[in-house]
py3Dmol code that shows the C-alpha trace and the ligand (Angstrom):
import py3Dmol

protein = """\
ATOM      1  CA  UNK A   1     105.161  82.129 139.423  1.00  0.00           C
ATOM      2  CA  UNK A   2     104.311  85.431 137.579  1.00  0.00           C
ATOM      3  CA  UNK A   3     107.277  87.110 135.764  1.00  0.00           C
ATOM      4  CA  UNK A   4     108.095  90.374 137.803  1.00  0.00           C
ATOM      5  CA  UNK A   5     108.605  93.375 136.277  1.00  0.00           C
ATOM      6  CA  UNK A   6     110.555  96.566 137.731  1.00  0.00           C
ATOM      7  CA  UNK A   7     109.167  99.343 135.554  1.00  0.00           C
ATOM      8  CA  UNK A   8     111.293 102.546 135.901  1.00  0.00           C
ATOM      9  CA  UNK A   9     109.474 105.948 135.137  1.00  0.00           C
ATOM     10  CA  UNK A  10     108.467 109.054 136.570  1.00  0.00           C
ATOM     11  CA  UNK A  11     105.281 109.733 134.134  1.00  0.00           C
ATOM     12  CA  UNK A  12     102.001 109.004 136.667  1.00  0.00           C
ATOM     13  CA  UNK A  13      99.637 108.554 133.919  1.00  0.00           C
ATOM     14  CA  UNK A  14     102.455 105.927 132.228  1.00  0.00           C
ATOM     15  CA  UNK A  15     103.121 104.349 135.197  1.00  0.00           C
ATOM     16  CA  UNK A  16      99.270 103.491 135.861  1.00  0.00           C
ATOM     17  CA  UNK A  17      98.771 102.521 132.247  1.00  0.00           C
ATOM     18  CA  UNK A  18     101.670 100.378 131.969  1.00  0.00           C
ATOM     19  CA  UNK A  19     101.156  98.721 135.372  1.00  0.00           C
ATOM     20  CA  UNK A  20      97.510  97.956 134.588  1.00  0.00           C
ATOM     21  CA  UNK A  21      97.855  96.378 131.482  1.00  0.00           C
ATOM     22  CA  UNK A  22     100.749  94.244 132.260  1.00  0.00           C
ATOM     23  CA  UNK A  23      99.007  93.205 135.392  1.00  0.00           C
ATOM     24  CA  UNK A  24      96.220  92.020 133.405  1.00  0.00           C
ATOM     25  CA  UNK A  25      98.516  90.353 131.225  1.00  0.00           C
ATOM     26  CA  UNK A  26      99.516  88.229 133.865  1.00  0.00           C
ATOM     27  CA  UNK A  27     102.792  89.792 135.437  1.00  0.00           C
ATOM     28  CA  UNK A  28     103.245  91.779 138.724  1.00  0.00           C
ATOM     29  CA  UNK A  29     104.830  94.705 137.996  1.00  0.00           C
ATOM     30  CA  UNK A  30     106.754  97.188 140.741  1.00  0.00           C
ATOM     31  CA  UNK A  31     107.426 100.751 139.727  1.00  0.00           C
ATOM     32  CA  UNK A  32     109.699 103.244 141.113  1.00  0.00           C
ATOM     33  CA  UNK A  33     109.407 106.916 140.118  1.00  0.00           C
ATOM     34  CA  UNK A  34     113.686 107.761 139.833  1.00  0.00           C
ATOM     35  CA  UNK A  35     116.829 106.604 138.829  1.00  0.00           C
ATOM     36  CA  UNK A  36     118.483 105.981 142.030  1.00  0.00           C
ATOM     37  CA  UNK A  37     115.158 103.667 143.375  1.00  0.00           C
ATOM     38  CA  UNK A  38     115.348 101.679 140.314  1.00  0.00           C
ATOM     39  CA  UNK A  39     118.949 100.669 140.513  1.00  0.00           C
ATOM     40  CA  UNK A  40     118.526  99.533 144.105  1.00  0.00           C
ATOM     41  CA  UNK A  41     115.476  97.668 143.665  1.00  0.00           C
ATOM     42  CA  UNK A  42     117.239  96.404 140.199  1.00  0.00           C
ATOM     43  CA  UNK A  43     120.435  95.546 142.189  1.00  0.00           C
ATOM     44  CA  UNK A  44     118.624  94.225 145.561  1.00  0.00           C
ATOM     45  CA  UNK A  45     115.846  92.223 144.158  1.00  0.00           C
ATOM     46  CA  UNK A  46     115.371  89.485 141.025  1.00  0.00           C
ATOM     47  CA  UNK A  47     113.410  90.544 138.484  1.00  0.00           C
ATOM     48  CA  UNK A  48     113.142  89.330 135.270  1.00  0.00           C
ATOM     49  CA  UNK A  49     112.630  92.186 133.103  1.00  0.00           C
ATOM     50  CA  UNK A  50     113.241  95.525 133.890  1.00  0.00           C
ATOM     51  CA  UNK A  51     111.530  98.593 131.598  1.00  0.00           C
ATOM     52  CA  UNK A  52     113.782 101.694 131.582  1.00  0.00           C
ATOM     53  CA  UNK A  53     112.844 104.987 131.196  1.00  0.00           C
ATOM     54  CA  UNK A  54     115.590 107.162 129.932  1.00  0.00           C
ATOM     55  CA  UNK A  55     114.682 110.772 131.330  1.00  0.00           C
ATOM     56  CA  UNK A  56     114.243 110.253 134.980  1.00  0.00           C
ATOM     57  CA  UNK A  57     114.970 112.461 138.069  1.00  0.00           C
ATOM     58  CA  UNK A  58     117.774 111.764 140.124  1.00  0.00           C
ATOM     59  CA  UNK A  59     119.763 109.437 137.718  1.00  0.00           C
ATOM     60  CA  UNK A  60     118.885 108.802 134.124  1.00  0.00           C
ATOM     61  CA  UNK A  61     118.158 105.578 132.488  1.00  0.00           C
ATOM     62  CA  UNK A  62     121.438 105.260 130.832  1.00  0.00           C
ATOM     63  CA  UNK A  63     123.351 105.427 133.857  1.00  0.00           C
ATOM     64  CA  UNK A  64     121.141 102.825 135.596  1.00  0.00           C
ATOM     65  CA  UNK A  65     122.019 100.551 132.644  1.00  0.00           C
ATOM     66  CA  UNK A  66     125.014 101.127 132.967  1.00  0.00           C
ATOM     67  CA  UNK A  67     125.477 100.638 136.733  1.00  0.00           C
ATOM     68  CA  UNK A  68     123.496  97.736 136.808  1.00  0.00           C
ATOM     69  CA  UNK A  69     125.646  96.171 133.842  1.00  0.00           C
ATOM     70  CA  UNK A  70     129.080  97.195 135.716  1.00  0.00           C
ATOM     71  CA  UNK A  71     127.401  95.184 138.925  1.00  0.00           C
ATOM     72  CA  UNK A  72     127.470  92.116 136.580  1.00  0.00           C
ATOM     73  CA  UNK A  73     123.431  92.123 137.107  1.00  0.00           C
ATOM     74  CA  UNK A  74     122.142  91.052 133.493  1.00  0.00           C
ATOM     75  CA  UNK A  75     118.456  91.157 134.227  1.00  0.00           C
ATOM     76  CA  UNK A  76     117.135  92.382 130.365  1.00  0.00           C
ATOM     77  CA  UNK A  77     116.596  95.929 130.481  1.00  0.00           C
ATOM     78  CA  UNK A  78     114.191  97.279 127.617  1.00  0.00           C
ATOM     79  CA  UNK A  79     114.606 101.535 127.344  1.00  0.00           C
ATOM     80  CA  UNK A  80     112.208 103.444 126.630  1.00  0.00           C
ATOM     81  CA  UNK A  81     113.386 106.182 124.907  1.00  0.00           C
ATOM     82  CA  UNK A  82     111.803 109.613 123.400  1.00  0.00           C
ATOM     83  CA  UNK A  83     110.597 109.408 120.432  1.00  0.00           C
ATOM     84  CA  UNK A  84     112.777 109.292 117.378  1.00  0.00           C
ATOM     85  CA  UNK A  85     116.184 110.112 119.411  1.00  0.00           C
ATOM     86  CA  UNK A  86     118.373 107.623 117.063  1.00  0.00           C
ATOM     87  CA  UNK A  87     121.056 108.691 119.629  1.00  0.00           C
ATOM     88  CA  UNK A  88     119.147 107.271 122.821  1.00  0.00           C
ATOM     89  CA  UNK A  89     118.775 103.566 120.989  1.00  0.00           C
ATOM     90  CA  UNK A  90     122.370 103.670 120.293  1.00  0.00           C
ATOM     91  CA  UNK A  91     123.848 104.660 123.224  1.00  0.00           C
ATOM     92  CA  UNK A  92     121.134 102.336 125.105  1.00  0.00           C
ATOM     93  CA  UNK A  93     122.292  99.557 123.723  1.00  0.00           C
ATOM     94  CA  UNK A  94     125.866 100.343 123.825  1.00  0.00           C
ATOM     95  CA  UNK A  95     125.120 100.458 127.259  1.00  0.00           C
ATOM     96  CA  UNK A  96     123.718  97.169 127.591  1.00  0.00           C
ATOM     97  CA  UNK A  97     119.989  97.536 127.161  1.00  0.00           C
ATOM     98  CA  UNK A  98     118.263  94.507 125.636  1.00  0.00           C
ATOM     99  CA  UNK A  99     115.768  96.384 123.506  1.00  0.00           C
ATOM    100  CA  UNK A 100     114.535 100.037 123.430  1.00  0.00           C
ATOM    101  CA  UNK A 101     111.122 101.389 122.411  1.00  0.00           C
ATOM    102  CA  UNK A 102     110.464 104.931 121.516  1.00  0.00           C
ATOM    103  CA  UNK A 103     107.735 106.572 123.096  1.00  0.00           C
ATOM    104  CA  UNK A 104     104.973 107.109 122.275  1.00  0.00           C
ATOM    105  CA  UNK A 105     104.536 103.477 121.385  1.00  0.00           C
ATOM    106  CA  UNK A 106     101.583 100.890 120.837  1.00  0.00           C
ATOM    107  CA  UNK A 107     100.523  98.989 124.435  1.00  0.00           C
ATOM    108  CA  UNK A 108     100.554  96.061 121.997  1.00  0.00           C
ATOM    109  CA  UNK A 109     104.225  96.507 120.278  1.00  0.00           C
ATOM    110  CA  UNK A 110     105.033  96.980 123.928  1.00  0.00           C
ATOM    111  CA  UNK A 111     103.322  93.646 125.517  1.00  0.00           C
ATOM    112  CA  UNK A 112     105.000  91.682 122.025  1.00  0.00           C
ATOM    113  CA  UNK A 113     108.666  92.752 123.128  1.00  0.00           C
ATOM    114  CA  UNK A 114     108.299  92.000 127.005  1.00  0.00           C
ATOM    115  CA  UNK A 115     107.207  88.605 126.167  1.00  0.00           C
ATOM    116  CA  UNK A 116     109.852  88.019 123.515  1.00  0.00           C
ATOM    117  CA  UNK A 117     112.374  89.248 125.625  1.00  0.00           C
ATOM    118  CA  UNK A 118     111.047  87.370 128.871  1.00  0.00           C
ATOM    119  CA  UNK A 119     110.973  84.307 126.150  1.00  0.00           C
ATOM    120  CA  UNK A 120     114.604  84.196 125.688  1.00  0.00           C
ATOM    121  CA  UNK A 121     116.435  81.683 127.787  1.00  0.00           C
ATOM    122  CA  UNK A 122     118.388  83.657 130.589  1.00  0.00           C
ATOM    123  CA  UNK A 123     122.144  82.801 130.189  1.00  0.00           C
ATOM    124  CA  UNK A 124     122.097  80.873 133.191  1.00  0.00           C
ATOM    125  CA  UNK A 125     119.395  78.584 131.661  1.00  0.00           C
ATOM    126  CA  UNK A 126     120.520  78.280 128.206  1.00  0.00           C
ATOM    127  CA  UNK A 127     121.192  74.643 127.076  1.00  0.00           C
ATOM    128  CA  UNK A 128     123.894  73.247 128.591  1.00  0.00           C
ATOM    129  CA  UNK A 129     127.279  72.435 126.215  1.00  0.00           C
ATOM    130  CA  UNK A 130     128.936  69.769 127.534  1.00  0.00           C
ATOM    131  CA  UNK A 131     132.250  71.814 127.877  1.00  0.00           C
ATOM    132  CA  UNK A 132     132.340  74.477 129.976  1.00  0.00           C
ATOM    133  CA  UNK A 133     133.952  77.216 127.836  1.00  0.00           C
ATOM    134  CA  UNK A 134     135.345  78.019 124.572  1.00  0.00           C
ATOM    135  CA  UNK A 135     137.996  79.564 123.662  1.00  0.00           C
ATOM    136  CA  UNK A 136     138.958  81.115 119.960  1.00  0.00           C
ATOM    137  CA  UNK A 137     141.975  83.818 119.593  1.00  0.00           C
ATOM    138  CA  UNK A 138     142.521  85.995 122.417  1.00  0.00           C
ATOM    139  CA  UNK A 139     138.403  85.444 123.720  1.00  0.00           C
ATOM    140  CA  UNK A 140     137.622  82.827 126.110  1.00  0.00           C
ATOM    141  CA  UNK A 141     133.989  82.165 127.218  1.00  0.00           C
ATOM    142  CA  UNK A 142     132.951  81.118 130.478  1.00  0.00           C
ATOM    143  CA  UNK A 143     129.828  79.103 130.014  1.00  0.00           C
ATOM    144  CA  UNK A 144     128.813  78.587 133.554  1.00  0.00           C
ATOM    145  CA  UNK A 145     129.472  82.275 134.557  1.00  0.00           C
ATOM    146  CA  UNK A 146     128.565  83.720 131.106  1.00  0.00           C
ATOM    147  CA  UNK A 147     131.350  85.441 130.862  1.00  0.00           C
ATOM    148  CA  UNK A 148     133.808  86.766 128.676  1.00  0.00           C
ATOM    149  CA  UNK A 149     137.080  88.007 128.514  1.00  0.00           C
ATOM    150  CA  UNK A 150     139.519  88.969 126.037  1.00  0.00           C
ATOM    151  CA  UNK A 151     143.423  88.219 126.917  1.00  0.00           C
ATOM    152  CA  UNK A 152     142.671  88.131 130.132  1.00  0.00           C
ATOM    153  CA  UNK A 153     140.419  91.159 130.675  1.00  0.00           C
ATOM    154  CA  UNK A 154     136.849  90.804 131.272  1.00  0.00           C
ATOM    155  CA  UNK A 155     134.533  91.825 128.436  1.00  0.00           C
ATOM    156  CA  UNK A 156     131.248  93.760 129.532  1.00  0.00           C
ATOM    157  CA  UNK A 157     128.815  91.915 126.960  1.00  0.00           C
ATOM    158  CA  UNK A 158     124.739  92.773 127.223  1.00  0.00           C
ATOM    159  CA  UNK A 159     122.636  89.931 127.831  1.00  0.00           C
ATOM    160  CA  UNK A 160     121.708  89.743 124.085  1.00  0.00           C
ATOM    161  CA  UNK A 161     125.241  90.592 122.689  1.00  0.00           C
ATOM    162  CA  UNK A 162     125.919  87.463 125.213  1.00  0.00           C
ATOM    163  CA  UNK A 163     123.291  85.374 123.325  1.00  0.00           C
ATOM    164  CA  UNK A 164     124.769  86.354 120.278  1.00  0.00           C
ATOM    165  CA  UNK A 165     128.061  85.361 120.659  1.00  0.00           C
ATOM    166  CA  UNK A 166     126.670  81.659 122.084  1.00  0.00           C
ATOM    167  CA  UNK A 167     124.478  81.686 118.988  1.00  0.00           C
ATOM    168  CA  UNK A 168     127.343  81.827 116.660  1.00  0.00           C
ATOM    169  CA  UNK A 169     129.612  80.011 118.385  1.00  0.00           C
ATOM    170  CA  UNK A 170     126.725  77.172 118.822  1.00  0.00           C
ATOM    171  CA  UNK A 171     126.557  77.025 114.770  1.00  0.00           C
ATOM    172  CA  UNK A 172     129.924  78.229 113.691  1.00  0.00           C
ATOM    173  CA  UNK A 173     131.064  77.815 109.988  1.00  0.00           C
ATOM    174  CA  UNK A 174     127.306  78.365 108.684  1.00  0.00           C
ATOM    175  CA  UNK A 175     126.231  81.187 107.167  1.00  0.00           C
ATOM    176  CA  UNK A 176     123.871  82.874 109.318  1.00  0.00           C
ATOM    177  CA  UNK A 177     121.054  85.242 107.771  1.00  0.00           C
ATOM    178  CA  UNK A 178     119.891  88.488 109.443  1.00  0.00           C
ATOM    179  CA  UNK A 179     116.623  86.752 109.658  1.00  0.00           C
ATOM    180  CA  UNK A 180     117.659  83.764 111.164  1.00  0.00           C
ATOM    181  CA  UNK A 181     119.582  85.695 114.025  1.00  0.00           C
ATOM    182  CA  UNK A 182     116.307  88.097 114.436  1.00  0.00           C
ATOM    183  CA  UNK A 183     114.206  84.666 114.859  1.00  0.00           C
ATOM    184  CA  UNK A 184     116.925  82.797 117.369  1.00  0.00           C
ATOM    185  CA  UNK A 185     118.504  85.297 119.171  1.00  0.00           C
ATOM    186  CA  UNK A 186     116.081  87.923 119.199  1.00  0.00           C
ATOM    187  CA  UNK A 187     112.513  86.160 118.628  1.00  0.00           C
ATOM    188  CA  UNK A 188     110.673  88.639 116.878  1.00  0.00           C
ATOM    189  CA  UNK A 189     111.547  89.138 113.973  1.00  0.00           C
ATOM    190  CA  UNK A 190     108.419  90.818 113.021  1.00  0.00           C
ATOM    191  CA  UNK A 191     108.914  93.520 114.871  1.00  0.00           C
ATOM    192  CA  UNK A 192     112.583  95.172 114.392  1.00  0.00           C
ATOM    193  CA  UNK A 193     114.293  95.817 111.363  1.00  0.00           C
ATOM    194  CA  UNK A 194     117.336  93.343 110.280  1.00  0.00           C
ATOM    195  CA  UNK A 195     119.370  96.792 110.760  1.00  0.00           C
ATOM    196  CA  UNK A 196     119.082  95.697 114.433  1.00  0.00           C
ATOM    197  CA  UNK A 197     121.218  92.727 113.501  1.00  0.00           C
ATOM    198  CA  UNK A 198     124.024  94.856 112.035  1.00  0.00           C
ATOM    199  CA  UNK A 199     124.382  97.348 115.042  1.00  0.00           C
ATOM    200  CA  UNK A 200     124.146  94.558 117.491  1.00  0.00           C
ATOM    201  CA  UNK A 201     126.942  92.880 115.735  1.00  0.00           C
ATOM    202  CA  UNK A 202     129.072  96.055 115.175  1.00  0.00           C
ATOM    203  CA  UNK A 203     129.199  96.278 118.931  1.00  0.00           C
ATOM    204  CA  UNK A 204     129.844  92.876 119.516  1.00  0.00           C
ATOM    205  CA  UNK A 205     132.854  93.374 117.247  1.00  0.00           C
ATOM    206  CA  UNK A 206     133.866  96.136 118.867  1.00  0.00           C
ATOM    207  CA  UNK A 207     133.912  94.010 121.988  1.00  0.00           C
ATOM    208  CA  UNK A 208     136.064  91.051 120.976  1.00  0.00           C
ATOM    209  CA  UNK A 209     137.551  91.506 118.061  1.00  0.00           C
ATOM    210  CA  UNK A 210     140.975  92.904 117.665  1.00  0.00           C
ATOM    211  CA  UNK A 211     140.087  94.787 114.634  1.00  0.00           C
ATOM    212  CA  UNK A 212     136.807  95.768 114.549  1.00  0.00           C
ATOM    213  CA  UNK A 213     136.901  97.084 110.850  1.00  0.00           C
ATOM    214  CA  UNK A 214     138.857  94.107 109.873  1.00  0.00           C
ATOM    215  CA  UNK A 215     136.706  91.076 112.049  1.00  0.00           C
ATOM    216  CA  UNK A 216     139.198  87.753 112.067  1.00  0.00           C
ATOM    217  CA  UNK A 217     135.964  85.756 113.857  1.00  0.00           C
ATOM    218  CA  UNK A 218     132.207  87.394 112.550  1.00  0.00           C
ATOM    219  CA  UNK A 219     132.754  87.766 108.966  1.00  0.00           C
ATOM    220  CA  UNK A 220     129.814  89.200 107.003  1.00  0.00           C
ATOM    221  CA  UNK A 221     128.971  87.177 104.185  1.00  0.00           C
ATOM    222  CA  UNK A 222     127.769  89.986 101.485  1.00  0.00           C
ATOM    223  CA  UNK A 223     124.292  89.317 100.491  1.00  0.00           C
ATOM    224  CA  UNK A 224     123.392  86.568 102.968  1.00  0.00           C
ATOM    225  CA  UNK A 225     124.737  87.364 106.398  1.00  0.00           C
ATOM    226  CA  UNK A 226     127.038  86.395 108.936  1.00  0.00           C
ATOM    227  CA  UNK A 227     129.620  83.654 110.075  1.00  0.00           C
ATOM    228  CA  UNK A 228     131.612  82.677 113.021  1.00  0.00           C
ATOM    229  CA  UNK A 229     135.101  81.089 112.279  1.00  0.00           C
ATOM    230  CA  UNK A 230     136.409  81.662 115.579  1.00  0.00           C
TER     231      UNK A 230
END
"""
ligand_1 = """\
1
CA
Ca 110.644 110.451 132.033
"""
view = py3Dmol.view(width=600, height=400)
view.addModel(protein, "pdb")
view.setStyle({"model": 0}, {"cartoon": {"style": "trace"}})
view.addModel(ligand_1, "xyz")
view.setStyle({"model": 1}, {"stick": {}})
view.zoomTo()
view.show()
Protein backbone atom coordinates (compact mmCIF):
# COMPACT_ATOMS: atom_id res chain seq x y z
CA UNK A 1 0.00 0.00 0.00
CA UNK A 2 1.40 3.51 -0.86
CA UNK A 3 1.93 5.86 2.16
CA UNK A 4 -0.81 8.67 1.84
CA UNK A 5 -0.05 11.97 2.23
CA UNK A 6 -2.56 14.96 3.15
CA UNK A 7 -0.59 17.98 1.96
CA UNK A 8 -2.11 21.24 3.35
CA UNK A 9 -1.45 24.51 1.26
CA UNK A 10 -3.04 27.10 -0.60
CA UNK A 11 0.08 27.94 -3.08
CA UNK A 12 -1.19 26.32 -6.75
CA UNK A 13 2.17 26.22 -8.17
CA UNK A 14 3.38 24.35 -4.61
CA UNK A 15 0.67 22.25 -4.51
CA UNK A 16 1.35 20.85 -8.20
CA UNK A 17 5.06 20.64 -7.53
CA UNK A 18 4.83 18.93 -4.35
CA UNK A 19 2.08 16.53 -5.48
CA UNK A 20 4.04 15.56 -8.60
CA UNK A 21 7.13 14.74 -7.17
CA UNK A 22 5.91 12.82 -4.27
CA UNK A 23 3.67 10.94 -6.60
CA UNK A 24 6.58 9.92 -8.51
CA UNK A 25 8.23 9.03 -5.46
CA UNK A 26 5.83 6.50 -4.87
CA UNK A 27 3.10 8.04 -2.45
CA UNK A 28 -0.47 9.30 -3.24
CA UNK A 29 -0.77 12.47 -2.03
CA UNK A 30 -4.36 14.50 -1.37
CA UNK A 31 -4.23 18.25 -1.05
CA UNK A 32 -6.65 20.61 0.31
CA UNK A 33 -6.27 24.36 -0.31
CA UNK A 34 -7.43 25.71 3.68
CA UNK A 35 -7.23 25.15 7.12
CA UNK A 36 -10.61 24.03 7.93
CA UNK A 37 -10.48 21.13 4.80
CA UNK A 38 -7.31 19.89 6.14
CA UNK A 39 -8.40 19.26 9.67
CA UNK A 40 -11.44 17.33 8.49
CA UNK A 41 -9.79 15.29 6.03
CA UNK A 42 -6.84 15.00 8.85
CA UNK A 43 -9.51 14.09 11.49
CA UNK A 44 -11.90 11.88 9.08
CA UNK A 45 -9.41 9.94 7.16
CA UNK A 46 -5.84 7.91 8.01
CA UNK A 47 -3.06 9.27 6.66
CA UNK A 48 0.25 8.76 7.48
CA UNK A 49 1.93 11.94 7.11
CA UNK A 50 0.42 15.08 6.91
CA UNK A 51 2.55 18.36 5.40
CA UNK A 52 1.34 21.62 7.02
CA UNK A 53 1.41 24.80 5.68
CA UNK A 54 1.39 27.48 8.26
CA UNK A 55 -0.28 30.58 6.42
CA UNK A 56 -3.48 29.24 5.10
CA UNK A 57 -6.99 30.79 4.58
CA UNK A 58 -9.63 29.98 6.80
CA UNK A 59 -7.56 28.46 9.73
CA UNK A 60 -3.81 28.53 9.98
CA UNK A 61 -1.50 25.67 10.27
CA UNK A 62 -0.87 26.08 13.88
CA UNK A 63 -4.30 25.80 14.85
CA UNK A 64 -4.82 22.66 12.72
CA UNK A 65 -1.91 21.19 14.73
CA UNK A 66 -3.21 22.00 17.39
CA UNK A 67 -6.80 20.76 16.89
CA UNK A 68 -5.77 17.72 15.48
CA UNK A 69 -3.35 17.08 18.58
CA UNK A 70 -6.31 18.04 21.16
CA UNK A 71 -8.47 15.21 19.03
CA UNK A 72 -5.75 12.75 20.25
CA UNK A 73 -5.04 12.20 16.27
CA UNK A 74 -1.08 11.80 16.21
CA UNK A 75 -0.68 11.34 12.50
CA UNK A 76 3.12 13.22 12.08
CA UNK A 77 2.55 16.58 10.95
CA UNK A 78 5.72 18.24 9.22
CA UNK A 79 5.10 22.48 8.97
CA UNK A 80 6.15 24.22 6.57
CA UNK A 81 6.93 27.38 7.69
CA UNK A 82 8.22 30.86 6.03
CA UNK A 83 11.40 31.17 5.72
CA UNK A 84 13.63 31.96 8.63
CA UNK A 85 10.56 32.69 11.18
CA UNK A 86 12.55 31.02 14.30
CA UNK A 87 9.15 31.80 15.97
CA UNK A 88 6.98 29.52 13.54
CA UNK A 89 9.46 26.28 14.30
CA UNK A 90 9.02 26.93 17.88
CA UNK A 91 5.66 27.41 18.32
CA UNK A 92 5.11 24.45 15.63
CA UNK A 93 6.55 22.18 17.57
CA UNK A 94 5.25 23.32 20.80
CA UNK A 95 2.23 22.60 19.14
CA UNK A 96 2.91 19.19 18.27
CA UNK A 97 4.37 19.23 14.79
CA UNK A 98 6.85 16.43 14.08
CA UNK A 99 9.26 18.44 11.97
CA UNK A 100 9.06 21.86 10.21
CA UNK A 101 10.79 23.02 7.03
CA UNK A 102 11.21 26.58 6.05
CA UNK A 103 10.25 27.53 2.76
CA UNK A 104 11.75 27.93 0.28
CA UNK A 105 13.36 24.55 0.71
CA UNK A 106 15.21 21.83 -1.51
CA UNK A 107 12.48 19.09 -3.17
CA UNK A 108 15.27 16.78 -1.99
CA UNK A 109 15.71 17.99 1.88
CA UNK A 110 11.96 17.75 1.58
CA UNK A 111 11.57 13.98 0.09
CA UNK A 112 14.69 13.02 2.95
CA UNK A 113 12.37 14.22 5.95
CA UNK A 114 8.98 12.61 4.68
CA UNK A 115 10.69 9.38 4.44
CA UNK A 116 12.49 9.67 7.76
CA UNK A 117 9.54 10.68 9.38
CA UNK A 118 7.22 8.01 7.56
CA UNK A 119 10.33 5.62 8.74
CA UNK A 120 9.70 6.02 12.32
CA UNK A 121 7.63 3.32 13.91
CA UNK A 122 4.07 4.85 14.67
CA UNK A 123 3.47 4.51 18.49
CA UNK A 124 1.01 1.99 17.95
CA UNK A 125 3.65 -0.20 16.19
CA UNK A 126 6.61 0.38 18.24
CA UNK A 127 8.11 -2.83 19.79
CA UNK A 128 6.13 -4.22 22.18
CA UNK A 129 7.49 -4.12 26.17
CA UNK A 130 6.22 -6.81 27.83
CA UNK A 131 4.55 -4.54 30.53
CA UNK A 132 2.09 -2.40 29.60
CA UNK A 133 3.13 0.90 31.25
CA UNK A 134 5.64 2.54 33.32
CA UNK A 135 5.43 4.52 35.82
CA UNK A 136 8.34 6.94 37.48
CA UNK A 137 7.31 9.97 39.98
CA UNK A 138 4.11 11.53 39.37
CA UNK A 139 4.22 10.26 35.21
CA UNK A 140 2.67 7.12 34.26
CA UNK A 141 2.83 5.84 30.63
CA UNK A 142 0.27 4.00 28.94
CA UNK A 143 1.99 1.81 26.44
CA UNK A 144 -0.94 0.43 24.60
CA UNK A 145 -2.72 3.86 24.34
CA UNK A 146 0.53 5.91 24.17
CA UNK A 147 -0.37 7.94 26.59
CA UNK A 148 0.71 9.97 29.29
CA UNK A 149 -0.33 11.56 32.23
CA UNK A 150 1.09 13.30 35.05
CA UNK A 151 -0.77 12.81 38.64
CA UNK A 152 -3.54 11.95 37.07
CA UNK A 153 -3.91 14.52 34.28
CA UNK A 154 -3.34 13.65 30.79
CA UNK A 155 -0.17 15.00 29.19
CA UNK A 156 -0.56 16.28 25.46
CA UNK A 157 2.91 14.79 24.16
CA UNK A 158 3.73 15.11 20.08
CA UNK A 159 4.28 11.99 18.40
CA UNK A 160 8.11 12.52 18.56
CA UNK A 161 8.21 14.03 22.15
CA UNK A 162 6.19 10.53 22.63
CA UNK A 163 9.12 8.62 21.00
CA UNK A 164 11.36 10.39 23.06
CA UNK A 165 10.19 9.71 26.24
CA UNK A 166 9.92 5.66 25.16
CA UNK A 167 13.48 6.11 23.91
CA UNK A 168 14.78 7.07 27.24
CA UNK A 169 12.80 5.18 29.23
CA UNK A 170 13.75 2.02 26.85
CA UNK A 171 17.63 2.73 27.81
CA UNK A 172 17.43 4.50 31.09
CA UNK A 173 20.63 5.03 33.24
CA UNK A 174 22.88 5.43 29.94
CA UNK A 175 24.13 8.38 28.86
CA UNK A 176 22.52 9.29 25.76
CA UNK A 177 24.40 11.62 23.11
CA UNK A 178 22.61 14.28 21.01
CA UNK A 179 23.68 12.19 18.14
CA UNK A 180 22.49 9.08 19.22
CA UNK A 181 18.89 10.54 19.94
CA UNK A 182 19.06 12.42 16.33
CA UNK A 183 19.89 8.77 14.79
CA UNK A 184 17.06 6.71 17.01
CA UNK A 185 14.46 8.92 17.60
CA UNK A 186 14.69 11.20 14.85
CA UNK A 187 16.60 9.22 11.92
CA UNK A 188 18.36 11.80 10.23
CA UNK A 189 20.73 13.01 11.76
CA UNK A 190 22.27 14.50 8.77
CA UNK A 191 19.91 16.78 8.29
CA UNK A 192 18.97 18.89 11.62
CA UNK A 193 21.19 20.36 13.95
CA UNK A 194 21.73 18.52 17.55
CA UNK A 195 20.07 21.99 18.77
CA UNK A 196 16.90 20.10 17.68
CA UNK A 197 17.66 17.65 20.46
CA UNK A 198 17.82 20.35 23.16
CA UNK A 199 14.46 22.15 22.27
CA UNK A 200 12.72 18.89 21.85
CA UNK A 201 13.83 17.95 25.26
CA UNK A 202 13.16 21.38 26.89
CA UNK A 203 9.56 20.80 25.96
CA UNK A 204 9.41 17.44 26.99
CA UNK A 205 10.56 18.75 30.37
CA UNK A 206 8.25 21.19 30.43
CA UNK A 207 5.68 18.45 29.98
CA UNK A 208 6.51 16.04 32.79
CA UNK A 209 8.72 17.27 34.91
CA UNK A 210 7.82 19.09 38.03
CA UNK A 211 10.60 21.48 37.70
CA UNK A 212 11.49 22.09 34.44
CA UNK A 213 14.70 24.18 35.31
CA UNK A 214 15.55 21.71 37.93
CA UNK A 215 14.68 18.07 35.81
CA UNK A 216 14.51 15.11 38.73
CA UNK A 217 14.15 12.43 35.51
CA UNK A 218 16.21 13.89 32.03
CA UNK A 219 19.34 15.09 33.45
CA UNK A 220 21.81 16.58 30.96
CA UNK A 221 25.06 15.14 31.26
CA UNK A 222 27.46 18.32 30.38
CA UNK A 223 29.54 17.50 27.46
CA UNK A 224 27.97 14.20 26.40
CA UNK A 225 24.21 14.38 26.61
CA UNK A 226 21.32 13.14 28.27
CA UNK A 227 19.96 10.52 30.87
CA UNK A 228 16.77 9.15 32.13
CA UNK A 229 16.70 8.15 35.90
CA UNK A 230 13.12 8.14 36.15
CA1 LIG B 1 0.32 29.68 2.45
Amino acid sequence: MNKRILLVEDEPGLVMTLSDRLASEGYSVESVYDGNAGLLRALNENFDLILLDVMLPQRNGFDVCRDLRRHNNQTPVMMLTARGQIIDKVLGLKLGADDYLAKPFEMIELLARVEALLRRAPAEQMPVLSAESYQFGPVQVDYRRAEVRRAGARVELSALEYRLLRYFIDHRGETLSRDTLLNEVWGYNALVSTRTVDVHVAWLRQKIETHARHPEYILTVHGLGYKFVG
